[in-house]
N, C-alpha and C positions, 0 to 999 in steps of 0.2 A: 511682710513689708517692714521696712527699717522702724520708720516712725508709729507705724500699730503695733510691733514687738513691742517695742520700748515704750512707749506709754501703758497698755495692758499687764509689762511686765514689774511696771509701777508700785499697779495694785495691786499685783495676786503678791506683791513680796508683804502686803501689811497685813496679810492674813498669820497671827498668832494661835500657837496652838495653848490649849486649853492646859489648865497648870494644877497642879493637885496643893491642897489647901498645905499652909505649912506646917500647921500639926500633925501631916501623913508621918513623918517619920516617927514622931514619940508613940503613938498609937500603935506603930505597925511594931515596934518593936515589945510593946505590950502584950501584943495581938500572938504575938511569935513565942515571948515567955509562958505564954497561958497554955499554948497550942502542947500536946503531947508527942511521942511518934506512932500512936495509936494509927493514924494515916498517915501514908506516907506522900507529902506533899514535897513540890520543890519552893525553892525560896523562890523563884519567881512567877512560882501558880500562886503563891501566898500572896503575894507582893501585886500579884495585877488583881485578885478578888477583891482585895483590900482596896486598889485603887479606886476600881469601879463601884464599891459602897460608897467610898468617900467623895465618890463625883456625883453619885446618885445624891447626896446630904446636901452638897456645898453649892453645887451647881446645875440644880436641875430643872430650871427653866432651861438653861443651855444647854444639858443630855435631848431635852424632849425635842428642842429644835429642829437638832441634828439628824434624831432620832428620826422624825419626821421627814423630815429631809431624804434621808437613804433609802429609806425603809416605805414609809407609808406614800407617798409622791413620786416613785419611780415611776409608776403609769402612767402616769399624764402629765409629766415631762418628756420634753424634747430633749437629744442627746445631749446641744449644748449648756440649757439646763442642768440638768443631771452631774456634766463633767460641773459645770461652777459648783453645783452642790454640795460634791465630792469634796471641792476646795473649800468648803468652809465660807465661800464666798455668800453677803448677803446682810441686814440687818436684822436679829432678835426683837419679835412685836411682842407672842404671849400675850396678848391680851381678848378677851370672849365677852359677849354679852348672850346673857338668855332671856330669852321669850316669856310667856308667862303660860305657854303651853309643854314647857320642860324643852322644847328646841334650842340647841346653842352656836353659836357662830364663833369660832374661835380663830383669827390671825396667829398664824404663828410664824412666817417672818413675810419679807419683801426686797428683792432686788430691784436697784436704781442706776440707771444709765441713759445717758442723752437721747436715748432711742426710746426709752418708756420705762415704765412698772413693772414688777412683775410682781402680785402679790399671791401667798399660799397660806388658803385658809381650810376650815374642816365644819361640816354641819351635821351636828350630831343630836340624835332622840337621846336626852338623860332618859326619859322613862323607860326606856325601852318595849314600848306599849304600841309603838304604831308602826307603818309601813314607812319605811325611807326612804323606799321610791316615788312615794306620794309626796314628800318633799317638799317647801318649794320657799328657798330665799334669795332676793333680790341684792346683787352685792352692789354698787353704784361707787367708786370715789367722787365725794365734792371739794375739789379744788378746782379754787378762782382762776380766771384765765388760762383754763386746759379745756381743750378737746379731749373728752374721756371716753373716746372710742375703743374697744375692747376687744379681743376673743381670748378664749381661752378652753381649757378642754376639761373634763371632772369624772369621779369615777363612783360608785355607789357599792361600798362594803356592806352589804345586808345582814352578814351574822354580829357586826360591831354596830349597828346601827345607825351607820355613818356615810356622809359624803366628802369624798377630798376634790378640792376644786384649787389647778393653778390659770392665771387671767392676766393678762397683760395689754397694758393700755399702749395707745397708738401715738404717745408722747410722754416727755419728761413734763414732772408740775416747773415754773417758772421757778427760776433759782431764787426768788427769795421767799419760797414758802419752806413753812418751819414746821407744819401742824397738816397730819394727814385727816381728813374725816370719809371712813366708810359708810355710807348712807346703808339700810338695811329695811327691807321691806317685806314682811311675812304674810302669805294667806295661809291662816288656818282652819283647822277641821271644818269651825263653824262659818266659813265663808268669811270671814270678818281679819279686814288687813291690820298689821300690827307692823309699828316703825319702829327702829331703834338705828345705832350706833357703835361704833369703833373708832376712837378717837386716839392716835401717837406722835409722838414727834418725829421727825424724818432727819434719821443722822446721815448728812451726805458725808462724813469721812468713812461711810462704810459701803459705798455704792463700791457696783460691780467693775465699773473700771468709768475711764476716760472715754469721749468719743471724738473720732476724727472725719472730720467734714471734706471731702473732694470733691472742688467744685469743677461742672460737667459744661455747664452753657448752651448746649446742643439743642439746636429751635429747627421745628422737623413739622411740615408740611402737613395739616389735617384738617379736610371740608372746606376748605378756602381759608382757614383760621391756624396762628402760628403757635402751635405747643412746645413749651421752653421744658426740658431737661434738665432741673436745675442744680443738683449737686448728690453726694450719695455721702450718708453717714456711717460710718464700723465703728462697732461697740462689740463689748466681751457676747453680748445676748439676741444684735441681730445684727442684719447691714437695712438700711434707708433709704430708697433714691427717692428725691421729692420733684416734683415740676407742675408748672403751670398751665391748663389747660387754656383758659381762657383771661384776659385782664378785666377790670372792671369797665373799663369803656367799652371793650368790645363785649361784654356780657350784657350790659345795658343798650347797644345797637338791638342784638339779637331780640332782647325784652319786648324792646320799643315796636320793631319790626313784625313783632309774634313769631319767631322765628325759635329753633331750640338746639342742643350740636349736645350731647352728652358719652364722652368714652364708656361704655359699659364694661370694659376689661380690657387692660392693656396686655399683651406677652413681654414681657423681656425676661432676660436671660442673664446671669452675673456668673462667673468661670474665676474659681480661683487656681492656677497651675492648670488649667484643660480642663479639670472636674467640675463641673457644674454643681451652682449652690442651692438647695432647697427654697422654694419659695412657700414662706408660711402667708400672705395673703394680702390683701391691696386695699385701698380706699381713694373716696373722692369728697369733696366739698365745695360748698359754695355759700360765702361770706361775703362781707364788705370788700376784701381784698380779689375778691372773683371766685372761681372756679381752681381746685387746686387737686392733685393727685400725689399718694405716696403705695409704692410696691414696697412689701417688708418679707426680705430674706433671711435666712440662717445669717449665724455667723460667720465671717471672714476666719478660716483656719488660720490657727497661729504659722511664722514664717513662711507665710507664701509669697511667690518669689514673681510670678503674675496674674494680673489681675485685668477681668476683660468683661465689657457690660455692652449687652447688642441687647436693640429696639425690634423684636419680632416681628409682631404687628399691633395694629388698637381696632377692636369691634365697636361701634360706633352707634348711637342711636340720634337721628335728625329727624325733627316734624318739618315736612315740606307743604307747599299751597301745587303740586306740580298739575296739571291736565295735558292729558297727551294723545293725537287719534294711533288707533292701532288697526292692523291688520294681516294676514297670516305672512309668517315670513319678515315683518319690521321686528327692525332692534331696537328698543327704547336704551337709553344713557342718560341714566342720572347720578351724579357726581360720583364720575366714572364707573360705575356701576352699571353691567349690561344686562337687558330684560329683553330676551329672544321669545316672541310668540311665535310658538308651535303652529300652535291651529286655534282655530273657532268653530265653536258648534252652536247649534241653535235646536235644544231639545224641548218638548214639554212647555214653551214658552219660558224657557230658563239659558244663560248661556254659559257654557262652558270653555273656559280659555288657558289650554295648555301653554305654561313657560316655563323658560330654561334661564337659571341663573347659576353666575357660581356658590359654592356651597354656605358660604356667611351671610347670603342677599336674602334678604324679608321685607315684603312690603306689606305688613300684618294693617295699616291704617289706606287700605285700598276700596274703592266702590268704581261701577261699571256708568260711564253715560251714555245711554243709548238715545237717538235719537230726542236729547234732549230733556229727558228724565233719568234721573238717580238710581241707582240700585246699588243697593247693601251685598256684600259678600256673603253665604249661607255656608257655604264650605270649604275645604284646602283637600285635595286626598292626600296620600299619602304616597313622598316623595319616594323616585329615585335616583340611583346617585350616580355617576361615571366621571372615571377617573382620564382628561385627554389632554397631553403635554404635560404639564405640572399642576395643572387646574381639576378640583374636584369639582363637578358640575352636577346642579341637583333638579329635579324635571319634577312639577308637580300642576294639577289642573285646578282650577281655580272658579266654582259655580258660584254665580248670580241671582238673583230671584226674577230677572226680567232680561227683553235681549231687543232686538231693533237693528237698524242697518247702519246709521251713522254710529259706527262705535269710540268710546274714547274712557283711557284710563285717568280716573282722580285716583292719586297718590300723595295723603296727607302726614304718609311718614316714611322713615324705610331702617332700615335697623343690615349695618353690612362688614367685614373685616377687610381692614387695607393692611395690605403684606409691606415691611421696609424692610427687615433684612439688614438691619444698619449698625456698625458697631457705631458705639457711643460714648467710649472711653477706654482706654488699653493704657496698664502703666508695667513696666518689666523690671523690674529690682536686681540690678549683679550679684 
């Protein structure tokens, strides 16, 4: 797209390449007088050994970086990861604290974009005396006013005694922060927790790029309650869509009510050119401002030409008060959701009540009223499933510990996926 070429192509232009100190030349020609034709070398096998001593001298908090970067972090980076790393893209941390059990925690840089953090750091045994798999530090950033919500993935080098660990938070810190602090929390051998620190300053002239905000608006029909779509962010390191579940008045009804409405997993889908974008993972909240939800994607490929964002479905978890009488052959319908009994059985003074639902419907918070007394659910068999029209429908029987003639379902919760099928935003670039 025009305006995410051009802003990404911003940053990747203020990426410099690394410069050899200016005494390279008087040295190299030293280096060349001394040399005999004992070996026969070329003037630019000379010329590049020599450089790379001289960067290993001059600059080698900056070789390790990089070093690190290509070389030791390829594993647990994601492609588009990887490519910014290739570009040199990112801020130089280099800084470690150690433990007092020879464990060390070393930063060695961090990528910054409107979208979150990326920080790459390394935990390594100085002693080389214990097991690395046994491991175990706590990375936390503490910065004010962020949601330091995290994943990330890590890998355990056993013969270097080492963990590489890259983590990325689930937002940018607020633009006027200046000063990173990683919180670090160790349990060692002896059971006994040990805190420390990593403390830098955060140069935003070196963040990974720009991000660009499209706002969506799109307010889509769930459990009687209206969920906003509220905009999607593209950066060099992921894409954003955020929206609103719930507002705080209507979260507060719900409260008041005892009432509960929780998405457990949204689907959606983001297509750049027809190819569909990886999705690395989702979250939800709930604050003073309500109930909020963000789904985080790969990156938006450079020059894509269209771009398309469809609302799949959302699996949903509600605590209901519902009571209902049943008998073989009725359909129960709760918030649109159909619950077809099979049958009734009445064994062993226990009852057995086969239903058919479609394949997302759970009423896990269910008991039996018979004739006016309670009974606890004891077990689920094990479903089956058929597939009829477009609906997978899944059949499973449902024992009680007691049974009776007037029968009737309490249903204190249900947990079920509603299909939209809904595109949510389409932009096409000439």
């Amino acid at each position: 797209m025009s305006r995410l070429d051009r802003m990404l192509e911003e940053k990747r232009n203020e990426y410099e390449d690394l410069n050899a100190p200016d005494s390279l030349e008087e040295k190299l020609k030293a280096t060349l007088d001394e040399k005999k034709v004992q070996r026969k070398l070329s003037i630019r096998r000379i010329a590049a050994i020599f450089l790379m001593g001289a960067i290993l001298t001059y600059n080698s908090s900056t070789l390790a970086f990089y070093g690190k970067q290509l070389i030791g972090y390829e594993t647990v980076m994601d492609g588009t990861l990887l490519q910014l790393s290739r570009m040199g893209e990112g801020q130089i941390i280099d800084k470690s604290y150690l433990f007092s059990d020879g464990i060390q925690v070393q930063v060695d840089g961090v990528m910054l974009d409107g979208n979150g953090m990326v920080f790459f750091y390394t935990i390594e045994d100085k002693t080389k005396s214990g097991n690395i798999d046994d491991v175990y530090v706590r990375v936390s950033p503490d910065i004010p006013f962020m949601n330091v919500g995290s994943s990330g993935a890590g890998e355990i080098i056993e013969e270097e005694h080492m963990q590489k660990w890259v983590f990325t938070t689930d937002e940018a810190p607020p633009f006027f922060i200046r000063t990173v602090v990683l919180e670090l929390t160790h349990e060692k051998n002896d059971g006994i927790w040990e805190q420390g620190e990593i403390k830098f300053k955060l140069d935003r002239n070196k963040a990974v790029g720009e991000t660009i905000r499209v706002s969506i608006g799109n307010k889509v029909e769930l459990a009687g309650r209206t969920m906003t779509i509220e905009d999607m962010s593209m950066s060099s390191t992921s894409t954003v869509v955020k929206g609103e579940i719930q507002d705080l008045i209507s979260l507060g009804m719900d409260r008041l009510n005892e009432e509960y409405m929780m998405p457990h997993n949204m689907e959606l889908s983001l297509y750049a050119d027809g190819i569909e974008i990886d999705r690395k993972g989702a979250g939800m909240s709930t604050d003073m401002k309500g109930t909020r939800f963000d789904v985080r994607f790969d990156a938006v490929p450079k020059d894509t030409k269209d771009l398309r964002l469809d609302l799949n479905s959302v699996s949903v978890h509600e605590k209901l008060d519902v009571e209902m009488e049943i008998w073989e052959g009725k359909t129960l319908e709760i918030r649109g959701n159909e619950i077809f009994i099979n049958s009734i059985e009445n064994r062993n003074g226990k009852a057995y009540i086969t239903i058919t639902t479609q394949e997302g419907t759970r009423i896990p918070g269910v008991k039996l009223q018979a004739d006016g007394d309670y009974y606890d659910l004891l077990e689920t068999s094990e479903s089956t499933y058929e597939k009829k029209d477009e609906d997978i429908l899944n059949t499973r029987t449902l024992e009680f510990e007691g049974t009776g003639e007037d029968l009737r379902l309490q249903i204190n919760d249900i947990r079920y996926t509603k299909t939209y099928n809904l595109n949510l935003y389409e932009e096409s670039i000439e």
